[in-house]
Each structure stands twice: as C-alpha cells, then as structure tokens.
C-alpha positions in Angstrom: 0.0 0.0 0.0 1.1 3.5 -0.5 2.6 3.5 3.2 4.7 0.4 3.0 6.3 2.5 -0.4 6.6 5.7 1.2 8.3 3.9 4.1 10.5 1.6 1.7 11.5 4.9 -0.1 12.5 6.4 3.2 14.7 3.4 4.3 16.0 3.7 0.5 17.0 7.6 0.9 18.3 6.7 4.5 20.6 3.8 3.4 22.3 6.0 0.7 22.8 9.0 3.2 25.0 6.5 5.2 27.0 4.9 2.4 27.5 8.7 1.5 28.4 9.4 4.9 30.6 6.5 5.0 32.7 7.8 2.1 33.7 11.0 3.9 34.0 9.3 7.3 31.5 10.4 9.1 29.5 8.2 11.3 25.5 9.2 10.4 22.7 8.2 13.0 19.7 7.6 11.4 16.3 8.9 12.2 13.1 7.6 10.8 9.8 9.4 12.4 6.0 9.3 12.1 4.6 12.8 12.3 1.9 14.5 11.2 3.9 16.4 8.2 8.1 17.1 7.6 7.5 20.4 9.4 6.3 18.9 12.3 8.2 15.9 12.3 11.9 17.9 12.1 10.2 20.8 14.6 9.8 17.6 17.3 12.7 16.0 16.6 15.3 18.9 16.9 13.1 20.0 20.7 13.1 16.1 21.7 17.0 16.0 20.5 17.9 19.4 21.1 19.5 19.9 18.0 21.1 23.5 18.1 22.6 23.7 14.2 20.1 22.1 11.2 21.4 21.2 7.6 18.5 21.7 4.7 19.8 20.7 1.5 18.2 22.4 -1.8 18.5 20.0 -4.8 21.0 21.4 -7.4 18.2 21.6 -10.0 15.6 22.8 -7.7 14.5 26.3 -7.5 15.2 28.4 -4.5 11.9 30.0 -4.9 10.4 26.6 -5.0 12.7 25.1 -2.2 12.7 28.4 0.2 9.8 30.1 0.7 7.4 27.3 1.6 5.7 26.0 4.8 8.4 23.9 6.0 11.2 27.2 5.8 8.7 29.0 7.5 7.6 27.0 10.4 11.5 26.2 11.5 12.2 29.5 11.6 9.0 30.5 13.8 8.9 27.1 15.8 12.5 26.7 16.6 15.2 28.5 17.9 18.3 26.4 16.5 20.7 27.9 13.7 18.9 26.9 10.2 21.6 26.1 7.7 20.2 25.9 4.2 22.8 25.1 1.4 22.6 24.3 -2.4 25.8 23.0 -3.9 27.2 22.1 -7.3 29.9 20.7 -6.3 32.4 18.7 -3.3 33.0 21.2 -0.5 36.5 20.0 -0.9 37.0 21.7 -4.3 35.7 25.0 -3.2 38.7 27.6 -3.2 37.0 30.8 -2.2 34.1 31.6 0.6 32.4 34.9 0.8 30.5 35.3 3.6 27.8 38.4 3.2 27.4 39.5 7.1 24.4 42.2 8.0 24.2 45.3 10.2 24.7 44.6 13.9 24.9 40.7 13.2 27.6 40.2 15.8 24.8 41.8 18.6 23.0 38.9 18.1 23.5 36.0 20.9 24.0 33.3 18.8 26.1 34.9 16.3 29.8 33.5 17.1 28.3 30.1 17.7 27.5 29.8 13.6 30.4 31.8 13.1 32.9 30.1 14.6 31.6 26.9 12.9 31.8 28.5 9.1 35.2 29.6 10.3 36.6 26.6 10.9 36.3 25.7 7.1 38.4 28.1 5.8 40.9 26.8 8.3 40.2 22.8 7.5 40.4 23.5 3.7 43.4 26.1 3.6 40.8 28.1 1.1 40.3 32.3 0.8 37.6 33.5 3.1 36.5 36.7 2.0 34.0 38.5 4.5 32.0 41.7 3.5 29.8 44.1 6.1 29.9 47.1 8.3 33.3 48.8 9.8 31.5 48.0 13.4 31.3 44.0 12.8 34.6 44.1 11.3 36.4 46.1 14.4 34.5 43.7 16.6 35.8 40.4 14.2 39.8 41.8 14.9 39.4 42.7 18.3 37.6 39.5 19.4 38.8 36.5 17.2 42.2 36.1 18.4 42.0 36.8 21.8 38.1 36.2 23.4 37.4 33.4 20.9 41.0 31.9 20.5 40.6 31.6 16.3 43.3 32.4 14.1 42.5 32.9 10.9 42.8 35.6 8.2 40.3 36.8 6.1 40.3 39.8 3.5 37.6 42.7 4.4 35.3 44.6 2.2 33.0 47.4 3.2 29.1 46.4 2.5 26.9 49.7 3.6 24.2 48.1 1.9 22.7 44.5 2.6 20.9 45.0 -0.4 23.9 46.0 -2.9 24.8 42.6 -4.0 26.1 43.6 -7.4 29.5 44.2 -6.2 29.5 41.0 -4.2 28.7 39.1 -7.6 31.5 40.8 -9.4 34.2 39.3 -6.7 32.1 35.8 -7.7 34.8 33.2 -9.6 34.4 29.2 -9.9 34.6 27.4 -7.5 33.1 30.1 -5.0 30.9 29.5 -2.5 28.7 32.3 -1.0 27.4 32.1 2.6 24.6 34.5 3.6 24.0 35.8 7.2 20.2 36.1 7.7 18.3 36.6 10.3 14.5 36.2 11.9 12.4 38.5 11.7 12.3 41.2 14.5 16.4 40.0 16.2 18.3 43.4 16.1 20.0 42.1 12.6 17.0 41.6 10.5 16.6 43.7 7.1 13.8 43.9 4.7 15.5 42.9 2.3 16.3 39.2 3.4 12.6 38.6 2.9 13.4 38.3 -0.6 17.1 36.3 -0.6 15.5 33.8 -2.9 15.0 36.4 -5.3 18.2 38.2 -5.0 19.8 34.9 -5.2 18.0 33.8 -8.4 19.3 37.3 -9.9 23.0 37.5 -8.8 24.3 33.8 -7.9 21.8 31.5 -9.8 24.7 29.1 -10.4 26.8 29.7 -7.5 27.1 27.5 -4.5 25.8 29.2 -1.6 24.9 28.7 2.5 21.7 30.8 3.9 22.4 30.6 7.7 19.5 31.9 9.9 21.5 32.7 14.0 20.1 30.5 16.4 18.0 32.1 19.2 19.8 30.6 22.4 22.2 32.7 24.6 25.4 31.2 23.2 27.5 34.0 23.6 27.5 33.0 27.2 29.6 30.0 26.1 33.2 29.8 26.5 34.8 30.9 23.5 37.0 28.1 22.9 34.1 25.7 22.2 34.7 25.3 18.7 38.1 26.3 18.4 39.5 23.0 17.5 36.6 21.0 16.2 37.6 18.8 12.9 35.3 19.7 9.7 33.4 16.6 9.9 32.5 16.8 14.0 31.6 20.8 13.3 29.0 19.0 10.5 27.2 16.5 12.2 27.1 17.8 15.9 
C-alpha cells in the first residue's frame, strides 16, 4: 500500500545518506519518524534531541523560490530556535577555493552569532581556502578585536566594506568558480534583521543562480555565554554533524 512504499522509499534515501556518509568518514545516525507532516516531524525532533545547528539541502536543479519560501522554511524558523543552515551545492565542499561570507548590520549583537560563526570559520581553516568577509566597519572592528583573543581563532580573512545589505552587485563581481557564498540572515524582529532578506531567494536567483551558496538563519539561544573556545579545535566533519 502507499505507506509500505513511502516507508521503503524512506529506508531507501536513509541507506544512501550512510553509504555517503561513509565515504567521507563520518558516522551518520539515522532517524526515521512518524509525524503528522516534515515540518512537524523535524520541529519535534530537533526540541526532543535538542539539536542546536540544522542542515536543509536544496537540490542542485531545484529552485530556490520553490525550495525556500514554503511551509516547512517558514515553520523552523518560527517554531524553533536552532541555527537553520540551508545550502545548495554544485559541487564537493573539498574543491571549493574561495568563501564569501555576506554579514548584515549589527549581526555580531546577536546572541548566537559566534556560535555559527565560529563553525563556518573553521572551514576556511580545515580546507586552507580564501575567506572573503564583506559588512559594516562596526562588525569588522568587533571580528579583529575579538577573534584572536576572546574566541582563541586564528584565521585571516580579506575585508570589504558592504553599507548596503541589499547592494549585491558588487559582491557578484568578486564571484569566480569554484566560489561558495554564505549569507548571514536573520528572523524577523532580532536586532540584525533587514527587509530585504525577505526576498534572498530572489536576489539569489538574480546574482548567484549558479553559484554555491549557505543561507544561515542565527540560532536564538544565549550562546554567547559560552566559553569561546568551544569550537576552536573541532575537525570539519565533528563541526557538521554535531
């Protein structure tokens, strides 16, 4: 019956996600849950778990507009309070040479800003690759003076002044292959939220349609409270899947 096939094709996409895993060494624990929809069943799982950082995965040939701005998007964000991580890649994160990582306004006032950050961080310094950061002159003071010395993170990046979260034109010319773009977002009403991120799926479609890229919506929880050297010296694949 149609349940039986939707929970074969479940155990099918389930098996392959480990073999994957596998491949790249990393130990997958598999979940399979009965819920009244996906929203609901990922909303309950990451309370029950306490899952603080969740992975979505766009399909390379989906749309973002399809993808993004449905239900599901919509309900983590208002439901939960962990740091959404939504990606879309067209290629291994291994043959990536350059990130750009697009920060907002006042971004680093929010309480679970480092926590992601630190994370992202960490690749540039697994993969040896160019990490490129564009925002304000106030985030950017507050990245040198804290990095090194609060948060115990040495890495370099190159700085360039975005005034304007909307002004993505110059960000697309600094685009080459092999790029990777990772976007700061943020809820609606936390002291870094702009208009304009209400439409990232458009902006994305317009500048980066063929570009990989990260959406990364800060988690609600008072992690700055953390000691700073939590993620300092956490491999690629534990920063992942934790």
């Amino acid at each position: 019956n149609e349940n039986t096939e939707t929970i074969n094709n479940a155990n099918k996409l389930i098996n392959s996600s480990i073999k994957y895993a596998a491949s790249a060494d990393i130990r997958l624990k598999s979940l399979l849950r009965y819920d009244l929809n996906i929203a609901s069943g990922i909303i309950n799982t990451i309370k029950e778990r306490h899952i603080q950082h969740f992975f979505i995965g766009i399909h390379e040939k989906a749309s973002i507009l399809d993808s993004f701005f449905g239900n599901l998007t919509s309900d983590l964000l208002k439901k939960s309070d962990s740091s959404i991580y939504i990606s879309k890649l067209f290629q291994p994160i291994n043959t990536i040479k350059k990130y750009i990582l697009v920060l907002p306004p006042n971004t680093h006032l929010e309480s679970g800003f480092i926590d992601w950050f630190m994370r992202i961080m960490q690749i540039s310094m697994n993969t040896g690759s160019k990490f490129v950061v564009y925002t304000n002159n106030e985030t950017h003071i507050f990245l040198q003076t804290n990095l090194r010395t609060t948060f115990k993170i040495s890495v370099d990046y190159v700085f360039k002044l975005l005034l304007d979260f909307k002004d993505l034109q110059q960000i697309a010319d600094d685009v080459a292959d092999n790029s990777m773009i990772i976007f700061n977002l943020a809820r609606k009403n936390s002291v870094s939220h702009d208009n304009s991120m209400d439409r990232i799926g458009n902006l994305i479609n317009k500048y980066f349609n063929h570009v990989n890229f990260i959406l990364v919506y800060t988690n609600n929880f008072e992690s700055s409270k953390r000691d700073g050297n939590t993620f300092a010296n956490v491999p690629l694949k534990g920063m992942l899947i934790n």
